[in-house]
DRENZATI-29653 format. One record per residue (C-alpha): z, x, y; residue in three letters. Coordinates in steps of 0.2 Angstrom, whole numbers, plus 5000, padded with zeros to 4 digits. Layout:
// residues N
ZXYALA...
***
This chain:
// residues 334
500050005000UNK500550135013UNK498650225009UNK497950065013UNK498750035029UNK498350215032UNK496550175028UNK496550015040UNK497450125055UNK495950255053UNK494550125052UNK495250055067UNK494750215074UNK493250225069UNK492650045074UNK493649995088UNK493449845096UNK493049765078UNK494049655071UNK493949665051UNK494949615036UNK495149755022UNK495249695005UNK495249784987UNK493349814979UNK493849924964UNK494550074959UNK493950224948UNK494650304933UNK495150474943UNK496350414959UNK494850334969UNK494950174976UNK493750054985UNK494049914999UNK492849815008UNK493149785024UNK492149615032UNK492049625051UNK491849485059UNK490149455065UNK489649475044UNK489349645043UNK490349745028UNK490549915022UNK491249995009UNK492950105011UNK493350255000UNK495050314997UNK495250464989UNK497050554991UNK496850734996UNK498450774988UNK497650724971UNK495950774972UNK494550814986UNK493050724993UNK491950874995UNK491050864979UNK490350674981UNK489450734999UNK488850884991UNK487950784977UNK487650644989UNK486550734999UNK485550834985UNK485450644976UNK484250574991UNK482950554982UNK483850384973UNK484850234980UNK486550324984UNK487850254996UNK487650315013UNK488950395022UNK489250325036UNK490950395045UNK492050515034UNK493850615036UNK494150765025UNK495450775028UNK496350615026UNK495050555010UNK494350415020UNK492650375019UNK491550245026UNK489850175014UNK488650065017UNK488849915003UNK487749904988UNK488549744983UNK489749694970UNK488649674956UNK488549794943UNK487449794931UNK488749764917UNK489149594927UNK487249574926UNK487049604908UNK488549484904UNK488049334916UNK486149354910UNK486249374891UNK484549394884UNK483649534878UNK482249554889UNK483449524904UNK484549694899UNK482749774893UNK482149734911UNK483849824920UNK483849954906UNK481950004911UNK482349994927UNK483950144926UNK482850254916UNK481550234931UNK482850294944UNK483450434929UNK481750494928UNK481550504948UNK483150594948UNK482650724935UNK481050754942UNK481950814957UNK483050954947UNK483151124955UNK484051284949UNK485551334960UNK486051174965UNK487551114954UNK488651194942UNK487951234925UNK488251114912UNK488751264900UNK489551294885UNK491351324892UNK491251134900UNK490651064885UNK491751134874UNK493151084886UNK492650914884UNK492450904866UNK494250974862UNK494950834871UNK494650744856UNK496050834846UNK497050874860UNK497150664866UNK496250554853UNK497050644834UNK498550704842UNK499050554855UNK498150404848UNK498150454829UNK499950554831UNK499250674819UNK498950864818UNK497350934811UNK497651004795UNK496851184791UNK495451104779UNK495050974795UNK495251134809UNK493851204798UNK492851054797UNK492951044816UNK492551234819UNK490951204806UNK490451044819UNK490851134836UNK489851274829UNK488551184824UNK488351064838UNK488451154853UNK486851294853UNK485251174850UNK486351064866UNK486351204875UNK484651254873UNK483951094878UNK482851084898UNK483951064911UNK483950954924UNK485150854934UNK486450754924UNK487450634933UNK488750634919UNK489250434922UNK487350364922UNK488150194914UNK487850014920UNK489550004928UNK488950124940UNK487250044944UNK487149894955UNK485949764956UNK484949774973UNK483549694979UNK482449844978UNK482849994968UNK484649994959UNK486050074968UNK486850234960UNK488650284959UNK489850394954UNK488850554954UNK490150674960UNK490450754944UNK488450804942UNK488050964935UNK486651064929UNK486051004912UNK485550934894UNK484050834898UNK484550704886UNK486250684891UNK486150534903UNK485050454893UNK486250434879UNK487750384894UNK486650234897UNK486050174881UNK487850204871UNK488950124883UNK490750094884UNK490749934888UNK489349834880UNK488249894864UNK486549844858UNK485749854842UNK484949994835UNK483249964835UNK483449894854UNK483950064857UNK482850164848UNK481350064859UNK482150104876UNK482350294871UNK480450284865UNK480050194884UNK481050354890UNK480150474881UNK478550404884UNK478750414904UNK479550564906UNK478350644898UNK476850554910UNK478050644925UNK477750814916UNK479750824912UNK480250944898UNK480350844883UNK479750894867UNK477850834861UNK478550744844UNK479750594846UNK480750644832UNK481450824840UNK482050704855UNK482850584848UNK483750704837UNK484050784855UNK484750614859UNK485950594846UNK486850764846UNK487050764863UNK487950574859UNK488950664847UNK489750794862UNK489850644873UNK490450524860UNK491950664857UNK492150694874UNK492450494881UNK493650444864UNK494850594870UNK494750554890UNK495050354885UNK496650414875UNK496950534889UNK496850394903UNK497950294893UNK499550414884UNK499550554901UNK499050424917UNK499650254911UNK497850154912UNK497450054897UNK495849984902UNK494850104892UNK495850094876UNK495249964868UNK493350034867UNK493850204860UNK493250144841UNK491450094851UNK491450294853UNK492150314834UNK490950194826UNK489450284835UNK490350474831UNK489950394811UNK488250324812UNK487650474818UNK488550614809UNK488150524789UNK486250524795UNK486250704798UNK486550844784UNK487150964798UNK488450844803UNK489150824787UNK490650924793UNK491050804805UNK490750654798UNK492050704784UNK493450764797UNK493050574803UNK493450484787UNK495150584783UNK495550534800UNK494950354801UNK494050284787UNK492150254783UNK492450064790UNK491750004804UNK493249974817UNK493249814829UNK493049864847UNK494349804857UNK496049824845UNK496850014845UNK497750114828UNK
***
């Protein structure tokens, strides 16, 4: 509450003379928060809080800038200093909300096609130097997680030395033809919770965490989400439309379906790993339970894709001594 008032003291600066009413618009998993402040002749703007004391602003203008080239949020007034921020308003309908108002197939084909438009505009745009590398340190930061937060928090269990083999064999396994994939930009959080329905193209968010790497790895952000899933084949025809445009815009993606679509699935698997630990992280270290529930999503796609693979053998073994060969409902925990 006290940032809040802090925020509306500071816009009051920054628009005075205006009379508005602040209200609460959303909030991130990190310690971002949103408000919409509605002035009275109609106008409204989005506000960013972000507490300097817990993390810095500085990355979302670097990548804001360099992300031109698609529908960010402007910025329209910001204070370092203080974490404020001031955006022009993209709406308040996601394409989630979309996606669960409309349905049908063909309606989430037609938002779906149009993200991997916008992804391929943004990767076409990719230049060396620009962001941090995608490297292998990060990634295997990110996939640790899963027995740092999801086996030792969630499950309460310990690896075994048979099972910190089996996860050795995987991490060795998984992480060289990842890394050796084309570069590009990777926005990191390409999901339909960060893209908003606009009249013209979609609105892109949450892009400050962008880096340097795996041209598949958006891809698989957007087409194995968190929150909603689609059937196999749905998704195996929206990774063909991707592969089949990006290689008309001259990106680097192999000749043959088949390599990309393995590209596609391993670099689910690292992702896959990497959200089941940051949900259980969210939920035992910084008390949010909002993503709990759809860890299993992540666990149920960590087995389709390991048991289809000879290489990921390894891992899909360490999965069933941990959690079983069934299929978990999304939405109930262990």
């Amino acid at each position: 509450m006290q940032r809040q008032i802090e925020l509306k003291n500071w816009l009051a600066t920054v628009y005075p003379d205006r009379e508005f009413e602040l209200n609460f618009a959303a909030a991130d998993a990190d310690f971002r928060r949103y408000f919409r402040a509605a002035f009275s002749d109609g106008q409204t703007v989005v506000c960013m809080d972000a507490p300097p004391e817990k993390m810095s602003v500085a990355p979302y203008l670097k990548v804001q800038k360099l992300f031109q080239m698609v529908n960010v949020p402007q910025v329209l007034h910001v204070d370092e200093a203080l974490g404020f921020m001031v955006l022009n308003d993209l709406g308040n309908t996601t394409f989630l909300t979309a996606m669960q108002q409309e349905t049908s197939e063909a309606a989430h084909k037609a938002l779906l096609l149009e993200a991997i438009d916008e992804l391929i505009v943004l990767q076409q745009a990719s230049r060396t130097g620009e962001l941090p590398e995608y490297d292998r340190e990060v990634m295997l930061r990110e996939i640790n997680l899963f027995p740092e937060w999801f086996v030792a928090k969630e499950l309460g269990k310990t690896l075994t030395f048979k099972q910190r083999q089996l996860w050795q064999q995987t991490v060795d396994t998984l992480l060289p033809p990842l890394l050796a994939q084309p570069k590009v930009y990777v926005h990191r959080d390409f999901i339909v919770r960060n893209l908003m329905l606009q009249t013209g193209r979609p609105g892109v968010l949450d892009f400050q965490d962008a880096l340097y790497g795996p041209i598949a790895y958006d891809l698989v952000s957007l087409l194995r989400d968190a929150f909603i899933e689609w059937e196999e084949e749905f998704v195996l025809d929206l990774v063909i439309r991707y592969w089949e445009k990006a290689r008309a815009a001259g990106l680097p993606v192999p000749a043959e379906f088949d390599e990309f679509y393995r590209w596609f699935e391993w670099m689910g698997v690292q992702r896959h790993l990497k959200v089941a630990g940051i949900f259980a992280r969210l939920y035992y270290r910084d008390g949010k339970d909002k993503y709990r529930p759809e860890i299993p999503r992540f666990l149920n796609y960590l087995r389709r894709t390991s048991r289809r693979y000879t290489d990921l053998a390894p891992l899909y073994a360490l999965l069933v001594e941990l959690v079983g060969d069934d299929e978990l409902e999304t939405g109930y925990t262990f």
